[in-house]
Backbone as numpy.savetxt, mean C-alpha at the origin, in Angstrom:
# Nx Ny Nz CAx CAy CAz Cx Cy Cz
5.70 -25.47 -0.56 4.86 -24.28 -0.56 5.74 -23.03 -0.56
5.40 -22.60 -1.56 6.48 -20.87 -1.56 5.35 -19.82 -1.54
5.72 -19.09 -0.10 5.10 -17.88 0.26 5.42 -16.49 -0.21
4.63 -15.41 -0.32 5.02 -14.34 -0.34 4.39 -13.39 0.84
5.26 -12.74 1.52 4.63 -11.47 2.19 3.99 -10.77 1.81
2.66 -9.93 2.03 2.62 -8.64 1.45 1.67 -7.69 2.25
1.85 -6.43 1.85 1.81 -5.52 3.24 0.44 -4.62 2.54
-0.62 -4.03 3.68 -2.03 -3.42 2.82 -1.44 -1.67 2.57
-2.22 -1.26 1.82 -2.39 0.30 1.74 -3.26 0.76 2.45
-3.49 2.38 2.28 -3.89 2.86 2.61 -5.72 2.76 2.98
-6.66 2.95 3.49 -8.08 2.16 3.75 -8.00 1.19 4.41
-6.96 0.40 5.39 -6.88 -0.88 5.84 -6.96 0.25 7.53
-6.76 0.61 7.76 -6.50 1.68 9.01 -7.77 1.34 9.81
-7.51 1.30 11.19 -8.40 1.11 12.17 -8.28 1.58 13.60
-9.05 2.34 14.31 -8.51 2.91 15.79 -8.39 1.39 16.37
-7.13 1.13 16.90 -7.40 -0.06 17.95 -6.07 -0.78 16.82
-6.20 -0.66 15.78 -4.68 -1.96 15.20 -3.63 -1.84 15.92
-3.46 -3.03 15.89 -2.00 -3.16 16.35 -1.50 -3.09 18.03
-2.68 -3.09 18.79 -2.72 -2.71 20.22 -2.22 -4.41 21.09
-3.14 -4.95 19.76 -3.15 -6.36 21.08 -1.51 -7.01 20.57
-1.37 -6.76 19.25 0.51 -7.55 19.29 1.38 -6.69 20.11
1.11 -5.40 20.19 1.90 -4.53 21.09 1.81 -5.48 22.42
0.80 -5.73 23.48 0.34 -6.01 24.68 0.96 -7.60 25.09
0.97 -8.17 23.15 1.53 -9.23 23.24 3.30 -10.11 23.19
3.78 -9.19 22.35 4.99 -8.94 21.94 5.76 -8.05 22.56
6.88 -7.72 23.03 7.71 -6.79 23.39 7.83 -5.99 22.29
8.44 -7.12 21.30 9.19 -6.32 20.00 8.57 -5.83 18.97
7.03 -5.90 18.96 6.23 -5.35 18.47 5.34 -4.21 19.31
5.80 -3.52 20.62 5.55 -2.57 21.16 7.01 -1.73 20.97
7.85 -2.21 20.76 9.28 -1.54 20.46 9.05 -0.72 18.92
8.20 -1.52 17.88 8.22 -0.75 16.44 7.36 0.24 17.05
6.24 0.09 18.00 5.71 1.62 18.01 6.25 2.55 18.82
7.29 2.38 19.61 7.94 3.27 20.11 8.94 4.24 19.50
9.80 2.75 18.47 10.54 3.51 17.51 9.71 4.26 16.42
8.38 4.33 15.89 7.94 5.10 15.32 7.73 6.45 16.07
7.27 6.33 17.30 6.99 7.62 18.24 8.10 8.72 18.19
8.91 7.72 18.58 10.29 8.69 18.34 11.01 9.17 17.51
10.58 8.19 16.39 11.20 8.97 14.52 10.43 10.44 14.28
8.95 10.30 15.00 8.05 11.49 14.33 7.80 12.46 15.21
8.78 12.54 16.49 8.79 13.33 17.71 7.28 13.22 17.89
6.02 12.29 18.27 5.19 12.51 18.76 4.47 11.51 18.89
3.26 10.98 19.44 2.62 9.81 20.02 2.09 9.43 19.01
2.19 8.79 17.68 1.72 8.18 17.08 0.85 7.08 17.41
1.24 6.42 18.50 0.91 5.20 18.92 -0.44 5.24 19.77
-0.74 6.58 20.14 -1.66 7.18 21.05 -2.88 7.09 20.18
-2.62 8.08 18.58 -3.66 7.90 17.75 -3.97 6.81 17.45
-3.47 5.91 17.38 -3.75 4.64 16.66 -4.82 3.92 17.50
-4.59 4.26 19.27 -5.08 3.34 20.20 -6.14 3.94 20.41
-6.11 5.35 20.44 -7.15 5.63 21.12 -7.61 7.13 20.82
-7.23 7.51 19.69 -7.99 8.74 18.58 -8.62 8.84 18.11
-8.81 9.68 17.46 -9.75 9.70 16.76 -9.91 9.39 15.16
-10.75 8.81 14.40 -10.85 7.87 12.93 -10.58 8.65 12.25
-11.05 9.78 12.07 -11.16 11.25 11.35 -9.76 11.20 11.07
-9.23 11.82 12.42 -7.46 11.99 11.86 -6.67 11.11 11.93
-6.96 10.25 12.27 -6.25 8.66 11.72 -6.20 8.37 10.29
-7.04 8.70 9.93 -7.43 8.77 8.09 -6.82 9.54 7.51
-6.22 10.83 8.27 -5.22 11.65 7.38 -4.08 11.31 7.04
-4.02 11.33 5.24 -2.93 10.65 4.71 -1.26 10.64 5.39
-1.19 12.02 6.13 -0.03 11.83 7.16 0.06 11.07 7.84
-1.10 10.89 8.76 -1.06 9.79 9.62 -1.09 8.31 9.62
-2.52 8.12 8.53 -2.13 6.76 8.12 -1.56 6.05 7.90
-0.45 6.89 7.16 0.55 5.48 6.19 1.61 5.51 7.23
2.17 6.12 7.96 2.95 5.56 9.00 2.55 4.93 10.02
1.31 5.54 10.12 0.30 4.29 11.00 0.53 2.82 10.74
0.38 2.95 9.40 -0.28 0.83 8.60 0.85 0.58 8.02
2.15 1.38 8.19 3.36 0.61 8.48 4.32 0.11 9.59
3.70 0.88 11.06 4.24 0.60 12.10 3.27 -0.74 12.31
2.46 -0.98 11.88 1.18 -2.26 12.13 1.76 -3.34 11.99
2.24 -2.97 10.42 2.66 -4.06 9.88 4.25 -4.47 10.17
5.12 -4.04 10.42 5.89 -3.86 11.16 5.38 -4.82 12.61
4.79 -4.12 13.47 4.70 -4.73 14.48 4.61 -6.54 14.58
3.79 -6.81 13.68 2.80 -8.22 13.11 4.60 -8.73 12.64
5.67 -8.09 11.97 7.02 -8.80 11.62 7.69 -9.46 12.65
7.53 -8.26 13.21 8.16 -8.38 14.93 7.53 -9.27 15.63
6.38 -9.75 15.51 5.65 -10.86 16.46 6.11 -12.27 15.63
5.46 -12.01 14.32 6.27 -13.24 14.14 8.13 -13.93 13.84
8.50 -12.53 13.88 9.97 -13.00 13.83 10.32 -14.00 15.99
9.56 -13.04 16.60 9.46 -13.51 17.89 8.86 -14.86 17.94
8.22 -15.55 17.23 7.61 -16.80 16.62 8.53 -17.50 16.26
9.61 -17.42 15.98 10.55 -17.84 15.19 10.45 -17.60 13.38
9.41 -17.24 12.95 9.44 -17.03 11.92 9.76 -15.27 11.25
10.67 -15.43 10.36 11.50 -14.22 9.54 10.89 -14.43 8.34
11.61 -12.95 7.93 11.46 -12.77 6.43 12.19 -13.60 5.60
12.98 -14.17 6.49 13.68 -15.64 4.86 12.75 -16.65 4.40
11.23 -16.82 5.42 10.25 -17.62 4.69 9.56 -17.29 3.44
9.68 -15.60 2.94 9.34 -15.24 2.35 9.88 -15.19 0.82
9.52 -15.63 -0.35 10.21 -15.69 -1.06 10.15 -14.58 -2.19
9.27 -13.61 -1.89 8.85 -12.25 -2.45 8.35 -11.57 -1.20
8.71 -10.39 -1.13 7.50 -9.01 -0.57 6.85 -8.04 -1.74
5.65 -7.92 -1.12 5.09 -6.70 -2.23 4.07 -5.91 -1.28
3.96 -4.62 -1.97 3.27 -3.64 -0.58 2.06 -2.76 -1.75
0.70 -3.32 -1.18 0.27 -2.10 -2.37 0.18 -0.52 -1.92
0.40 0.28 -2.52 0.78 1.85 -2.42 1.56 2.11 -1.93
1.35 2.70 -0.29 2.37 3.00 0.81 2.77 1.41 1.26
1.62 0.36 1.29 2.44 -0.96 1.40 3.85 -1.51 1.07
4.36 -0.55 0.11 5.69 -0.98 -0.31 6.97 -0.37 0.21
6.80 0.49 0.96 6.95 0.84 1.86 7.84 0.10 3.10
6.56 0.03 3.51 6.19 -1.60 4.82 7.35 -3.20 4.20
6.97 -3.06 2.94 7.94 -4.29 2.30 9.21 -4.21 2.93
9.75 -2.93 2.39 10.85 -2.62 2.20 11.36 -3.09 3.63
11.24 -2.72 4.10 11.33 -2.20 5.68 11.49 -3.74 6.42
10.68 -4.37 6.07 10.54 -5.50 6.48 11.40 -6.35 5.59
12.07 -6.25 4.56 13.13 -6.89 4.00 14.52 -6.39 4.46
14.38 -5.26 5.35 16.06 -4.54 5.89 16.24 -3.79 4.45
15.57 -3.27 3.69 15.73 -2.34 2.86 16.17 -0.79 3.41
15.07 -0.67 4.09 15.02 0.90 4.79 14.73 0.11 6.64
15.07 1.40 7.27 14.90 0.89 8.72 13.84 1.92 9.21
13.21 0.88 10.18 11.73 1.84 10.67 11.64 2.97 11.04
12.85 3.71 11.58 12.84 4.80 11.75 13.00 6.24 10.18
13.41 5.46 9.57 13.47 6.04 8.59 12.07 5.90 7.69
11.60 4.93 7.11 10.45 4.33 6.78 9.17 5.49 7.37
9.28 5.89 8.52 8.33 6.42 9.20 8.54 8.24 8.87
9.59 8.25 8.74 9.56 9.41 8.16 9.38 9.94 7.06
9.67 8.93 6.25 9.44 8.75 4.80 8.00 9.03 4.81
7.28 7.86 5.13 5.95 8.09 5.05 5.06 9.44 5.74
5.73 9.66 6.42 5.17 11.36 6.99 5.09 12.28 5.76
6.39 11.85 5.52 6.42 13.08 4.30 5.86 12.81 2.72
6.29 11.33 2.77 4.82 11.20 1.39 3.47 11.58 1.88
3.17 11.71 2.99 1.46 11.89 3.18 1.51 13.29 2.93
2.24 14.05 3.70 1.84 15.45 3.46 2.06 15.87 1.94
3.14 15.33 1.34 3.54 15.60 0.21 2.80 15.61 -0.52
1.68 14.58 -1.00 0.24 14.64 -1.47 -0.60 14.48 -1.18
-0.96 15.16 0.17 -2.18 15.84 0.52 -2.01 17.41 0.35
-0.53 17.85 -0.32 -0.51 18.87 -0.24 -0.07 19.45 -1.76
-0.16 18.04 -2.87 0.22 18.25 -4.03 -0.97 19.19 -5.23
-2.44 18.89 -4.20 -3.53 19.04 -5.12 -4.33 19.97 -4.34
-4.88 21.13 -4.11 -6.16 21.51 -3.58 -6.76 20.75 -3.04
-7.49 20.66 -2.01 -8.35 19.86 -1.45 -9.93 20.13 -2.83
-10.54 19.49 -3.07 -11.57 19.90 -4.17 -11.45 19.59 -5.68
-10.12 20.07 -5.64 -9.65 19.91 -7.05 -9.68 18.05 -7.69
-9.07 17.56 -6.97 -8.87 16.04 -7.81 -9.88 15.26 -7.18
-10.20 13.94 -7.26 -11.11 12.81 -7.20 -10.42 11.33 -7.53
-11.22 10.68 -6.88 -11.19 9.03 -7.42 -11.85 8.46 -7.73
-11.96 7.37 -7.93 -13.02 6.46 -8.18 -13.25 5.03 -8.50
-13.30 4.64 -7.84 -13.14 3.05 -7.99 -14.61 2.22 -9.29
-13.89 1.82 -10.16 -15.09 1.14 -11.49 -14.95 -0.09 -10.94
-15.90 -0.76 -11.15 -16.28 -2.41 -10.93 -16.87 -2.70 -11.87
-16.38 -4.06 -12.80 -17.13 -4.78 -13.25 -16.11 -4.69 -14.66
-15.19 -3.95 -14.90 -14.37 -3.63 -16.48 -13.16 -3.74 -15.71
-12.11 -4.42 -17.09 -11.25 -4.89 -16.66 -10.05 -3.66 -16.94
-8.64 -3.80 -16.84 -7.74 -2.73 -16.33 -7.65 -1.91 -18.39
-7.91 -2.73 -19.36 -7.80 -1.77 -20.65 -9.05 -1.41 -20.55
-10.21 -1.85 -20.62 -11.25 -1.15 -20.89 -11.33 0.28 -20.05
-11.00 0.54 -18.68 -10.72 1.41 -17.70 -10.13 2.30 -18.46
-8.84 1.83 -19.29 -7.58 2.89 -19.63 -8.22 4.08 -20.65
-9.23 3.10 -21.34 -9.39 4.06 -22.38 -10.90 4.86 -22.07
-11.92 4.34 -21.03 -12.53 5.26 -20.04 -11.94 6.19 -19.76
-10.70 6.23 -19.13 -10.24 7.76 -18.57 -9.40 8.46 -19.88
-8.87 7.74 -20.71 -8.69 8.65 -22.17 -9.89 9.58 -22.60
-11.30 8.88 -22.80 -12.11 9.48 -23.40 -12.67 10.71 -22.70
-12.45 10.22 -20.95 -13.13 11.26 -20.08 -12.45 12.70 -19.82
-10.82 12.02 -19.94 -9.96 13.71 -19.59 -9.92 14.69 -20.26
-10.54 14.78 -21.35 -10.79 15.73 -22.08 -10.41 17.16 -21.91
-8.62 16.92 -22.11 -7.69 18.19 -21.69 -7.47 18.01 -20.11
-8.29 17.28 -18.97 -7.82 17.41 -17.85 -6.83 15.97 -17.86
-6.75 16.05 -16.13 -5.64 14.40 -16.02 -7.43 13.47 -15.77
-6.75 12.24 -16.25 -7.56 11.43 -15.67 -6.97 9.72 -15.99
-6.37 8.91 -15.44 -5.67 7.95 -15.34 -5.84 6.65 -14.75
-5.70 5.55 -14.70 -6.22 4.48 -14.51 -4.79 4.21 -13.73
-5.46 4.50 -11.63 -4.60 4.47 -10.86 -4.35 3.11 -10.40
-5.10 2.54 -9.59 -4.62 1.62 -9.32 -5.79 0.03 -9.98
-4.53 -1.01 -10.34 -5.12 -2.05 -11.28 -5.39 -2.91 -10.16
-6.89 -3.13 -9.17 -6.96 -4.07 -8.08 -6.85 -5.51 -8.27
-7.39 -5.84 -9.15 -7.92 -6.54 -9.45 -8.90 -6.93 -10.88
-9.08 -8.52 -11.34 -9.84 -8.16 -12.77 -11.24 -7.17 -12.76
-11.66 -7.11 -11.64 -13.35 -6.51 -11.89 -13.08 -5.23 -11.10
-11.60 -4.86 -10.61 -11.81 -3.00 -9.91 -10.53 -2.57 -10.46
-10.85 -1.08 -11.09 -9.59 -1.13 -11.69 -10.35 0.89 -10.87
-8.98 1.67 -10.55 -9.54 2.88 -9.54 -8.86 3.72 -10.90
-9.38 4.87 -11.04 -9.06 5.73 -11.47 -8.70 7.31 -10.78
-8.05 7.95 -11.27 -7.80 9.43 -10.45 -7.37 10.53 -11.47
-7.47 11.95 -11.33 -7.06 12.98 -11.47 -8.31 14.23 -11.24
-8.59 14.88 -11.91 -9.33 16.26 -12.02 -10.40 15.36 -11.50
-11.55 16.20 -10.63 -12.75 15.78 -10.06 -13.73 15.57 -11.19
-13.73 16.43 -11.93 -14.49 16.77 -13.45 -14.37 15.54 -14.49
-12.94 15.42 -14.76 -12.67 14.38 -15.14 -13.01 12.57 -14.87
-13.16 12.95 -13.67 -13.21 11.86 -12.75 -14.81 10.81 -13.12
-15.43 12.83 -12.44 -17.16 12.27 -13.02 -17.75 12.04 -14.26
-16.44 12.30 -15.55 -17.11 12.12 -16.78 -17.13 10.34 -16.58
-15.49 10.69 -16.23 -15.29 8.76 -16.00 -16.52 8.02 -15.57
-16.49 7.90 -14.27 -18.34 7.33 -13.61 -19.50 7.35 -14.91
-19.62 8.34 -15.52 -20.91 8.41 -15.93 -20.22 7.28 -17.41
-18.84 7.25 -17.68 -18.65 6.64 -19.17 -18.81 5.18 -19.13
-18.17 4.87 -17.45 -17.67 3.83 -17.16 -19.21 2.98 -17.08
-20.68 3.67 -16.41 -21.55 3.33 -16.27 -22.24 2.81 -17.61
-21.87 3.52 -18.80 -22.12 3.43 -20.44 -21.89 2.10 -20.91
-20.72 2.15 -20.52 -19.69 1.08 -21.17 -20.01 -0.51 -20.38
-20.95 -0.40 -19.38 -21.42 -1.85 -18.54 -20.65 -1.89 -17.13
-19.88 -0.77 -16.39 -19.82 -1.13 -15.76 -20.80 -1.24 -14.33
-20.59 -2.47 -13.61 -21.52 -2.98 -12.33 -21.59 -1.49 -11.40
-20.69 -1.30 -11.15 -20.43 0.17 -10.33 -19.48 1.03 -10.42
-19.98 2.42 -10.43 -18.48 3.12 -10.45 -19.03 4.30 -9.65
-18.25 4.52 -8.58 -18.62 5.46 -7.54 -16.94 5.82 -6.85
-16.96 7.69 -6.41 -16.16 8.79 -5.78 -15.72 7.68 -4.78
-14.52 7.82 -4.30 -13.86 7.50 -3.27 -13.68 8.01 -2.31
-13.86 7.99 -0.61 -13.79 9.11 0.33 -12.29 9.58 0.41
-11.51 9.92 -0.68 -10.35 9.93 -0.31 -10.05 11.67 -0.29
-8.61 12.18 0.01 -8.60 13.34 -0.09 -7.51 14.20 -0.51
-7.44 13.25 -1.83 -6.40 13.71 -2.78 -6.30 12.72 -4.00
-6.12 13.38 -5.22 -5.84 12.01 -6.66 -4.64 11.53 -6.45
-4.65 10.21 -5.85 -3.04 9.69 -5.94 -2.52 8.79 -7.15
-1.34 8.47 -7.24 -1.36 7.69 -8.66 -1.69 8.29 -10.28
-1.68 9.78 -10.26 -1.65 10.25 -11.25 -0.66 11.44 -11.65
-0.92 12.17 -12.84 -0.12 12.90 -12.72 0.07 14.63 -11.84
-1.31 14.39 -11.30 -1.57 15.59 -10.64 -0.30 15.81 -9.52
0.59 14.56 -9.23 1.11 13.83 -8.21 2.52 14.72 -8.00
2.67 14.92 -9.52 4.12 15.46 -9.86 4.88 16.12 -8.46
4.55 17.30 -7.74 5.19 17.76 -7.25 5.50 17.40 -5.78
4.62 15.94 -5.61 4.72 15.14 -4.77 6.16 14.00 -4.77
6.03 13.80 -6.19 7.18 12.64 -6.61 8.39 13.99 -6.78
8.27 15.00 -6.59 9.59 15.97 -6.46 9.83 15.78 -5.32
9.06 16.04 -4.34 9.23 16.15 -2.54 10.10 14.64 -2.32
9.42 13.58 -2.81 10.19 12.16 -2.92 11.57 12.29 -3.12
11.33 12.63 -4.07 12.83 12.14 -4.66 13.83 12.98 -3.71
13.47 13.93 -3.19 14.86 14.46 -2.90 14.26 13.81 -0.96
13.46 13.64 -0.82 13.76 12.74 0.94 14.27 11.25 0.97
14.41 10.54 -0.63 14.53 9.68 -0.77 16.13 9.60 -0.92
16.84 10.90 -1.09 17.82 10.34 -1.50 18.82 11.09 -0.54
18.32 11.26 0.35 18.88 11.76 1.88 18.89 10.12 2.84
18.27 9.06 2.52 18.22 7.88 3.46 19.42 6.48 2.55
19.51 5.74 3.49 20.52 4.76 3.29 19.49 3.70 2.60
19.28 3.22 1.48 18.33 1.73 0.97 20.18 0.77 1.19
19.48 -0.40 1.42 20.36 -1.66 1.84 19.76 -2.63 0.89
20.29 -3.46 0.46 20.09 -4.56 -0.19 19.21 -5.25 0.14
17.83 -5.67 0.03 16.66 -6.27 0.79 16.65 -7.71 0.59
16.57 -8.43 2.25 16.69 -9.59 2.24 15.99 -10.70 1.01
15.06 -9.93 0.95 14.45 -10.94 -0.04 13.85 -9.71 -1.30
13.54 -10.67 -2.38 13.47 -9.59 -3.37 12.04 -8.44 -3.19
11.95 -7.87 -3.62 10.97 -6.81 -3.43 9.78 -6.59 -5.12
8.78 -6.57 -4.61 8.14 -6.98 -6.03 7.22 -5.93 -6.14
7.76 -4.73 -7.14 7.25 -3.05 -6.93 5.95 -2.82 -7.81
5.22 -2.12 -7.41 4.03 -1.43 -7.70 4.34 -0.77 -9.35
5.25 -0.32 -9.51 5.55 0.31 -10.72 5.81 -0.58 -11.93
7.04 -1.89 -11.37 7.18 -2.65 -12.55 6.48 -4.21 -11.95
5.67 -4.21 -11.27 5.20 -5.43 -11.22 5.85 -6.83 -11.32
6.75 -6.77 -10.77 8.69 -8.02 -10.62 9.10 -7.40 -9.76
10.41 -8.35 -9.32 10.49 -8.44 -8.77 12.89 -7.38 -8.89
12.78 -6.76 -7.94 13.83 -5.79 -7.80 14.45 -5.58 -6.57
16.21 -5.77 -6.82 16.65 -6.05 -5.24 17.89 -4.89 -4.86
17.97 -4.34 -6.73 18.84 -2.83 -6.67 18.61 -1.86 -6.16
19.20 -1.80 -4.61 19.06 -0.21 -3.99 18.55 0.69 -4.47
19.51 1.30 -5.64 19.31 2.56 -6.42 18.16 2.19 -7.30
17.74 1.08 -7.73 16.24 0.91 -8.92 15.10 1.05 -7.91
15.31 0.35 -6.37 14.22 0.79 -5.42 13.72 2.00 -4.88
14.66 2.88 -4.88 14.57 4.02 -4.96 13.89 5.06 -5.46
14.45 4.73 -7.00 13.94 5.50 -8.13 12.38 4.73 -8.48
11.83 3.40 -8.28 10.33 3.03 -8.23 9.70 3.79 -7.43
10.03 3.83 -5.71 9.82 4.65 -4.74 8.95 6.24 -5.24
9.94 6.67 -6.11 9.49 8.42 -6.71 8.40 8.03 -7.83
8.45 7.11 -9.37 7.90 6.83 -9.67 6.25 6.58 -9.66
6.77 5.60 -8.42 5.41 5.11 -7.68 4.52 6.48 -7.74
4.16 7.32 -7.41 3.97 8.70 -6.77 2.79 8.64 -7.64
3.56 8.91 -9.16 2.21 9.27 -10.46 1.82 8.23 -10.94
2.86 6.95 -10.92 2.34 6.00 -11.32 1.45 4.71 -11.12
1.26 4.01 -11.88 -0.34 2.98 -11.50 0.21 2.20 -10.36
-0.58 1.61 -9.44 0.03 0.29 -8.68 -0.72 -0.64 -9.70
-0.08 -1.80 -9.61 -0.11 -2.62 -10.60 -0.26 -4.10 -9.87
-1.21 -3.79 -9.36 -1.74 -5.03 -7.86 -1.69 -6.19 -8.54
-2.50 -6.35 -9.37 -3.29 -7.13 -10.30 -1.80 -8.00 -10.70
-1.14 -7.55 -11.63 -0.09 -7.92 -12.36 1.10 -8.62 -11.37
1.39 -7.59 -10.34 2.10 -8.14 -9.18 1.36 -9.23 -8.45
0.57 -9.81 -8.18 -0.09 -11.01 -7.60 0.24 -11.81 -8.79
-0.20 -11.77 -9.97 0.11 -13.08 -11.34 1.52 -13.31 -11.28
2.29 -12.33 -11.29 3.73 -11.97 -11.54 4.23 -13.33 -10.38
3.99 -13.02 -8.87 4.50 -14.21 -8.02 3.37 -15.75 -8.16
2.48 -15.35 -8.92 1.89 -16.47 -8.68 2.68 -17.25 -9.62
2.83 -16.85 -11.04 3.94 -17.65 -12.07 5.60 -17.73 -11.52
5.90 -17.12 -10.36 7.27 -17.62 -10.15 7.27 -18.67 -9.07
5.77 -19.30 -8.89 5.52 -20.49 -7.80 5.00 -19.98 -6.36
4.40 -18.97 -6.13 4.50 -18.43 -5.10 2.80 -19.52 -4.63
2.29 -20.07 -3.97 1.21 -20.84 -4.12 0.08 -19.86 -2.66
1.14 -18.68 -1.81 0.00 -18.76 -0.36 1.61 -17.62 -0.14
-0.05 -16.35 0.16 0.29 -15.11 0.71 0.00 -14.37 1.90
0.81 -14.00 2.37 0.28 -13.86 4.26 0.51 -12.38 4.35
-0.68 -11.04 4.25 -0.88 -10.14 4.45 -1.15 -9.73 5.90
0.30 -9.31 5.84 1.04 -8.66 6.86 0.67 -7.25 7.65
-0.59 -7.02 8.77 -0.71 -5.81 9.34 -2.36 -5.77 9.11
-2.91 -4.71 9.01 -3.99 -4.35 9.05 -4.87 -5.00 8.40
-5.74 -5.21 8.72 -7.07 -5.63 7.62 -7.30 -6.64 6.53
-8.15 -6.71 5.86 -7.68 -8.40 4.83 -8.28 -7.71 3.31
-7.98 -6.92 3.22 -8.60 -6.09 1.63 -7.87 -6.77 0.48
-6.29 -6.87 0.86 -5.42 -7.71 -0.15 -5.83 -9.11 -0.11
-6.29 -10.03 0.46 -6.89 -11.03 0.68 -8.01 -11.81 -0.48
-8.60 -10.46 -0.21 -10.01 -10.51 -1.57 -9.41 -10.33 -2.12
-8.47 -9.42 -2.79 -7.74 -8.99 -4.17 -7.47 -10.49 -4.50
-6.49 -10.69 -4.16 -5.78 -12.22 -4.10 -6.70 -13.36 -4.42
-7.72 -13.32 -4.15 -8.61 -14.40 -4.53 -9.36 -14.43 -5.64
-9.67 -12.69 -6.00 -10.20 -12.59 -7.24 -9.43 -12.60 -8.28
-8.08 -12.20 -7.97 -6.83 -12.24 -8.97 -6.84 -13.86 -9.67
-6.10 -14.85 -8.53 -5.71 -16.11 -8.94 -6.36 -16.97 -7.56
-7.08 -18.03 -7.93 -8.16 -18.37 -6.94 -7.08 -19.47 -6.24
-6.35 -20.18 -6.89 -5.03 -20.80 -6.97 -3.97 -20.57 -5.72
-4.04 -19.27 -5.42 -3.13 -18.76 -4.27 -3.98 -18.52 -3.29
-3.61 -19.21 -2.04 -4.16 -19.44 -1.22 -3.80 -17.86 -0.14
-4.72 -17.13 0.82 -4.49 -16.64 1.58 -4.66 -16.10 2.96
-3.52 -15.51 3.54 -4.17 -15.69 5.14 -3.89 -14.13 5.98
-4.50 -13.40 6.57 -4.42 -12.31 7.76 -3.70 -12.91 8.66
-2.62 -11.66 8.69 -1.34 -12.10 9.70 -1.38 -10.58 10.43
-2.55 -10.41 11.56 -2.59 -8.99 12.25 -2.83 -8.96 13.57
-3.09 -9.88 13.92 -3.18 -10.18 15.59 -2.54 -11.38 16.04
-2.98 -11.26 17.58 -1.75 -12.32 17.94 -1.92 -14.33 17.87
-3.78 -13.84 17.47 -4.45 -15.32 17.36 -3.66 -15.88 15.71
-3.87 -14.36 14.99 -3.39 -14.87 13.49 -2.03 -15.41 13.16
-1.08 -14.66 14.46 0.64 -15.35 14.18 0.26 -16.75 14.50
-0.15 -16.56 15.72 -0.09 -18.07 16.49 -1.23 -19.08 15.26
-1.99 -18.74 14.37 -2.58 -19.37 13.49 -1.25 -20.29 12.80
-0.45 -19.57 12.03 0.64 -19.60 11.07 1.49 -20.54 11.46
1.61 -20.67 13.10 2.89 -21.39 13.70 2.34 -22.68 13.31
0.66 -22.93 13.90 0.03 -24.04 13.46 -0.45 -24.95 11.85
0.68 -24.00 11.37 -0.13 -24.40 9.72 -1.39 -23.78 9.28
């Protein structure tokens, strides 16, 4: 059986994650300390016992649902089980992130800062108002592409992230967005409805976000990652410092490529994927992707101790 890790994005967030491996683990109350202290402030406080509202802010989140996932490493490395069981990591969005991190790519203290500053970076790339999302159901990732061709009509409008065969999300101009919905509805799709999100990520509106990147990215040390890393941008698998890097900035405007990255390890033998941290959203992906790959929630302390048991 060859496993792959893989870590959730952003929407997996919950007041209360990550409390009971803390309570349970040492070394998974240690990642939230070392996050506390990377971001000079109680991160760990919001998570336990804040409020949802600003837990949801893209600042907060994604260092949130990487200290999670993180933590859930730390419990099971305390299990005896490491990242050498893993024979791929992959992270969708800020999930890759979390990969990294968890392959000794980047170290959590750094990781956490990183992600501070991608959140603000685009929550602060677009007007609040200005951009949109939108998740289509029911059309697959070309039919989508050329939905948001027909809809941008001079604005951005882009086919962000590829979930899966029946959700493929789109983003840029709000305008744009809603021609999309109404085309996507034309064209057969089951549903296509706004996302509560609060910013277009994954497009090109992103640009001056993937500027802020690149230059915090290239202030930190990347290390050779224990195991290979299987990126959102090229959907394979990449273990070059400097190519992780430069996906890293990429990533920003470009699609996650969920869809492709799940086939991608499923054809290099990967048979059963253990989503690492928050919530089980990659789970469903995974099942609608390739029914073939088996998968399991690795976020509490019943779920490590699941794993030890087979």
């Amino acid at each position: 059986m060859s496993v792959a890790f893989v870590f959730p994005g952003q929407g997996a967030q919950t007041i209360g994650m990550g409390r009971d491996l803390a309570q349970a683990y040492p070394a998974a109350q240690a990642v939230f300390d070392e996050v506390d202290d990377a971001l000079g402030e109680s991160l760990s406080a919001l998570i336990w016992e804040g409020d949802a509202d600003t837990l949801t802010l893209t600042r907060n989140a994604q260092p949130a649902l990487m200290a999670t996932s993180m933590a859930a490493m730390r419990a099971l490395e305390a299990e005896g089980v490491g990242i050498e069981r893993a024979a791929f990591v992959a992270g969708h969005s800020l999930g890759e992130y979390s990969a990294l991190c968890a392959a000794g790519a980047l170290s959590i203290a750094d990781t956490a800062r990183l992600l501070r500053t991608r959140g603000r970076a685009m929550q602060e790339a677009v007007p609040v108002g200005v951009g949109a999302m939108a998740a289509l159901l029911g059309l697959d990732f070309d039919a989508v592409a050329q939905v948001a061709a027909e809809a941008a009509g001079g604005e951005v409008c882009q086919a962000a992230n590829d979930n899966d065969p029946g959700q493929v999300v789109v983003s840029g101009h709000k305008a744009a967005v809603e021609r999309a919905i109404e085309l996507a509805k034309a064209k057969g799709a089951k549903r296509a409805v706004l996302l509560p999100v609060s910013a277009p990520f994954h497009c090109a509106l992103m640009e001056p976000a993937a500027a802020v990147m690149a230059e915090a990215l290239s202030t930190v040390t990347f290390n050779a990652p224990a195991v290979p890393v299987v990126t959102n941008v090229q959907a394979e698998a990449v273990s070059d410092p400097d190519q992780l890097r430069e996906m890293l900035v990429r990533q920003v405007t470009g699609s996650v490529r969920w869809r492709e990255s799940v086939a991608w390890m499923g054809g290099q033998g990967v048979t059963e994927m253990w989503e690492i941290g928050a919530g089980k959203a990659l789970s469903g992906m995974i099942r609608r992707i390739d029914r073939s790959i088996a998968s399991r929630a690795v976020g509490t302390p019943d779920e490590v101790k699941a794993v030890l048991d087979g």
